[in-house]
C-alpha positions in Angstrom: 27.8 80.6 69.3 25.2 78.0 68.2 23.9 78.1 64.6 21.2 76.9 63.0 23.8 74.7 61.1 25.5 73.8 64.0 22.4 72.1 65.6 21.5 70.5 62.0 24.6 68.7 62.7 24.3 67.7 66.1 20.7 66.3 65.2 22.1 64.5 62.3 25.0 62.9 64.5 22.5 62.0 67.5 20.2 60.2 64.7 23.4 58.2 63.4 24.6 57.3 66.2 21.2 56.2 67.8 19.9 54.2 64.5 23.5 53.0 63.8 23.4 51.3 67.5 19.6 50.4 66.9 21.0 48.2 63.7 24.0 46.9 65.0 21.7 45.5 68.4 19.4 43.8 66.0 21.8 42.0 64.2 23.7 40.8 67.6 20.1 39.3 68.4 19.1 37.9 65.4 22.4 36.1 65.3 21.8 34.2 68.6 17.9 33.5 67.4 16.2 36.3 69.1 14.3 38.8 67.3 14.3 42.8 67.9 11.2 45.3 68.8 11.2 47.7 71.6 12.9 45.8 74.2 16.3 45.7 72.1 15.1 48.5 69.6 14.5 51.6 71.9 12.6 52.8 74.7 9.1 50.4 75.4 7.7 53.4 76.5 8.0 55.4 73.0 6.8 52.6 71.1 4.2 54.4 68.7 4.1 51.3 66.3 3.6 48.1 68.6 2.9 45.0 66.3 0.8 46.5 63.5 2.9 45.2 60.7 2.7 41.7 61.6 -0.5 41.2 59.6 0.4 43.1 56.7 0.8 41.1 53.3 4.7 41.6 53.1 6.2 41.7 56.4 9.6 40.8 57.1 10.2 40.0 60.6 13.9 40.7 60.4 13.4 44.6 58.6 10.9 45.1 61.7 12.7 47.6 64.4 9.2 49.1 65.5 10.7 52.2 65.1 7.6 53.3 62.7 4.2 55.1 63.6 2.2 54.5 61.1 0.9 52.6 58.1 1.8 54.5 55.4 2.0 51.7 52.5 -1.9 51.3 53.2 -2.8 54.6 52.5 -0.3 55.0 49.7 -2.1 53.6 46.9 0.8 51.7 45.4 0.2 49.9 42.0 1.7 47.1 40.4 4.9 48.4 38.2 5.1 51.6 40.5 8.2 52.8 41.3 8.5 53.8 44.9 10.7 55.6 47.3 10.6 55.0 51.1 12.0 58.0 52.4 14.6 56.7 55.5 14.2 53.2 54.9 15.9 51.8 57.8 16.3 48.0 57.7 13.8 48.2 54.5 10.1 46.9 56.6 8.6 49.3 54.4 10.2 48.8 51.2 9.5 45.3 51.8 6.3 46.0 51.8 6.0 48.5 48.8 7.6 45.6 47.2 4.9 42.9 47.6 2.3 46.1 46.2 5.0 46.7 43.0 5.4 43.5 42.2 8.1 41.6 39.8 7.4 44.8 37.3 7.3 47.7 39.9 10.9 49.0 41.8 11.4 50.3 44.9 14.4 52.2 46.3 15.3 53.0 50.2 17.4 55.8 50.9 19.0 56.1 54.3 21.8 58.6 56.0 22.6 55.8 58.4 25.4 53.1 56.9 24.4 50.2 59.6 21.0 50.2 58.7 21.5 50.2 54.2 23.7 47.4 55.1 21.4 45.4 57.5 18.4 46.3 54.9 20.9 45.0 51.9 21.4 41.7 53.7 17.5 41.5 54.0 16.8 42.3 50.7 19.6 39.3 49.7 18.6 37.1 51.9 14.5 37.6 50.3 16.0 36.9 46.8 14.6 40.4 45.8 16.5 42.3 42.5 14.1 44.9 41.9 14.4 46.4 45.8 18.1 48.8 46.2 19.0 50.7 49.1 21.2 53.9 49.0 23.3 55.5 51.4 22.2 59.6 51.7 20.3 61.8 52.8 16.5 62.8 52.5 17.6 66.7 51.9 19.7 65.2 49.2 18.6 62.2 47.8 20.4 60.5 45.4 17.5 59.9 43.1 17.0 61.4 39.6 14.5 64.3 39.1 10.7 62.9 37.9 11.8 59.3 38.2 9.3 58.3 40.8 5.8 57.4 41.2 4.8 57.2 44.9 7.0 58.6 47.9 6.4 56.5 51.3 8.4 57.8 54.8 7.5 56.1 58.0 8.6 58.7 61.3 11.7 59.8 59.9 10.8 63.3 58.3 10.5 64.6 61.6 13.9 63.5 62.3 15.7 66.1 59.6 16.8 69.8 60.9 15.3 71.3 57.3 12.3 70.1 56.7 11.4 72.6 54.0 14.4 71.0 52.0 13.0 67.7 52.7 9.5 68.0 51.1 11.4 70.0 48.3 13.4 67.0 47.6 10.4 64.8 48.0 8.8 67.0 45.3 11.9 67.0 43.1 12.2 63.1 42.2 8.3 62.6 41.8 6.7 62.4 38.5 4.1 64.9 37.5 0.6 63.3 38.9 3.0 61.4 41.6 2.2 61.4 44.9 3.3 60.2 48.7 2.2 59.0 51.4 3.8 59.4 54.9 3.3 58.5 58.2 5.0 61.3 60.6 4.2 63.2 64.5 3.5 66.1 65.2 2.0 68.5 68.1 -0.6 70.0 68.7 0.6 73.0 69.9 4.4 74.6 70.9 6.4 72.0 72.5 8.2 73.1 75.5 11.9 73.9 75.6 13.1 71.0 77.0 11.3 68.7 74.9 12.3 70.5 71.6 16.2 70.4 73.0 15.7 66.9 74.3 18.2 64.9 71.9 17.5 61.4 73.6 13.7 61.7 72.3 15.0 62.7 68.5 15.4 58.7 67.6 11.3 58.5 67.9 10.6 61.9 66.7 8.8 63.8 69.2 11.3 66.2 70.1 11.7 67.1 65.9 7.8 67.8 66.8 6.2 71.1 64.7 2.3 72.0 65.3 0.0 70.0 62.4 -0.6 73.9 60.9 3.2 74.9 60.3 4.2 70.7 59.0 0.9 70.9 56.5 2.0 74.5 55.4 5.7 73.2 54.3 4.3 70.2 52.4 1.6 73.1 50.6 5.0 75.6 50.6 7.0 72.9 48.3 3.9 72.6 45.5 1.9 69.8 46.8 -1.7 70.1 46.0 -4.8 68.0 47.5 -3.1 67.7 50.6 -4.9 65.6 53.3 -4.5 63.9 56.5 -5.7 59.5 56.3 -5.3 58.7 59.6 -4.0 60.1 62.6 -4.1 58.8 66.4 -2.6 59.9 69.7 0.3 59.4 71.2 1.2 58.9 74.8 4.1 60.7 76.6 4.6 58.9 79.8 5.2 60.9 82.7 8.0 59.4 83.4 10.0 59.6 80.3 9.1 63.6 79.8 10.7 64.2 83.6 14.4 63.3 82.1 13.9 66.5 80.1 11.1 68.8 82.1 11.3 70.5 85.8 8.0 69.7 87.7 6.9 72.6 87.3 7.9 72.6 83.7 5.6 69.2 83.3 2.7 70.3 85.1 2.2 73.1 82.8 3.1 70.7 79.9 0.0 68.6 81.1 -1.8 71.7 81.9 -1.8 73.2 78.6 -3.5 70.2 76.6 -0.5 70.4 74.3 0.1 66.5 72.3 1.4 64.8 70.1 -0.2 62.7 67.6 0.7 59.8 64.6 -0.5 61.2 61.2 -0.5 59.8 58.0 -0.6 62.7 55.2 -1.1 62.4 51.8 -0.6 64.6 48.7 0.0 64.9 44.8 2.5 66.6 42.8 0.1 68.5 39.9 0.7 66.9 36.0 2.6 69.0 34.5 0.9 72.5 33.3 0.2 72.1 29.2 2.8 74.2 27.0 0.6 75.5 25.0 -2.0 74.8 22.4 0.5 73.5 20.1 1.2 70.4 22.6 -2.1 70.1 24.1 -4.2 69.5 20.9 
């Protein structure tokens, strides 16, 4: 009998395994002079990301694995001497990023469940010269990050990727200072994906399968204590016919298409309150 554990762990496997083989395919090309994107990286056709980083103040070329869909460092409002967290850091783009924002006074930690990409993002981080940048090996339902020690949360597509999301924003809530906030950049649908998208395991490594409707993600952010949640940006994104009929009938895809159903890149913002006064005692 399947379990709701069970599949948490099967999800988790298919996302190590896929990102492990995304990193280790990277550095194979990198070390005969070729650089990665979606034609080493992952399917062309699920490329949500394309080459919006390469103008952003920052960007390291080798960190890129155009696995993001989203911006979420511009929205983020990151300020010198911040301490940031980039939720599923990958080969660290985004904490490269956060970096430049933080500056020589700020830190900024990745945390990733996949071992290939902390070490590919460590050799990037080495090779930049950066001390005040660390990665860490673990999990976003788990992080291995001290309560209140953080002042902005970044993720960039990867929260879709974890089974319990719920635990995930709880986490994210956890480690934040009071009057901290994060930014992420994530998918979601529109509406009820069908079954053979949501079981479709191939499509977890760019999150649409992990798709929930915008109403039930926004609801688990609010359900964890977020307040002055808020959606920055958000944009489309295309599901080619040909990629959704490796996991839909015909029939099955032409009431996907019929129903208007989508998916689309959000970024979503929110605070975690200051803390509530004690009493008059404190607050005088």
């Amino acid at each position: 009998m399947t379990t709701a554990s069970s599949t948490a762990t099967d999800i988790k496997s298919i996302v190590r395994e896929k990102y492990g083989a995304i990193a280790q395919n990277a550095e194979k090309r990198a070390g005969k002079g070729g650089g990665c994107g979606t034609s080493c990286c992952g399917d062309g056709s699920l490329d949500m990301i394309g080459g919006a980083y390469a103008a952003v103040d920052g960007y390291v070329a080798e960190a890129d694995l155009a696995l993001g869909c989203g911006l979420p460092t511009e929205h983020a409002g990151i300020a010198a001497g911040d301490t940031v967290l980039d939720l599923g850091a990958g080969a660290g783009i985004d904490a490269f990023v956060a970096r430049r924002l933080v500056g020589d006074r700020g830190q900024v930690i990745g945390v990733d469940m996949t071992e290939t990409m902390i070490e590919r993002a460590r050799a990037n981080a080495a090779k930049l010269g950066y001390d005040n940048v660390a990665f860490r090996l673990g999990e976003i339902e788990a992080l291995p990050v001290a309560d209140a020690s953080i002042d902005v949360v970044i993720s960039n597509c990867v929260l879709n990727l974890v089974p319990d999301k719920a635990k995930a924003f709880a986490e994210t809530f956890r480690v934040l200072k009071p009057g901290g906030h994060f930014c992420v950049s994530d998918i979601v649908a529109t509406g009820p994906l069908p079954e053979g998208i949501q079981k479709a395991a191939a499509l977890y490594v760019g999150c649409v399968a992990g798709a929930i409707p915008e109403s039930d993600y926004l609801a688990r952010i609010r359900e964890a204590g977020f307040a002055d949640v808020r959606i920055a940006e958000r944009k489309p994104v295309a599901l080619p016919d040909e990629v959704l009929r490796e996991h839909l009938s015909p029939t099955e895809l032409r009431e996907f298409r019929a129903s208007g159903v989508g998916i689309q890149s959000v970024t979503v913002l929110g605070s975690k309150p200051a803390a509530a006064c004690c009493g008059a005692d404190c607050c005088s």
